[in-house]
Steps between C-alpha positions, in 0.01 A plus 500: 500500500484547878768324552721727283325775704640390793825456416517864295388658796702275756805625295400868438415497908890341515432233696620150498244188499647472869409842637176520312394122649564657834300823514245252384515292791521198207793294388758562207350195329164666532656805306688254257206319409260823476769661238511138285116500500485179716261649713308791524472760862181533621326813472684591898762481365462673179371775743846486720704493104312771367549716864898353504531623175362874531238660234423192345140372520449074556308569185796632313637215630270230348340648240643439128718785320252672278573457126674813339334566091 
């Protein structure tokens, strides 16, 4: 679920794994394996994602998409 997040937003925010890893001071692998679900970014940098990425709250970011009845 984050991990979709990430790259939804990443892509919406048109920016490559590259260019996102570097206004994150972190590598493209880091970016890689945070949009597989490999690993997960620590709440800094769910902070610096949900500040790169504009109105979006970290808890948008990790929270799970409510169900719709």
């Amino acid at each position: 679920m984050l991990n979709e997040k990430i790259v939804y937003y990443r892509k919406k925010n048109m920016l490559t794994q590259e260019e996102l890893a570097y206004q994150l001071n972190v590598s493209r692998q880091t970016v890689t394996k945070w949009e597989t679900g490999t690993i997960y970014p620590n709440i800094e940098y769910l902070i610096k994602l949900s500040n790169l990425f504009g109105a979006v709250s970290y808890t948008h970011l990790t929270l799970p998409p409510t169900s719709r009845v």
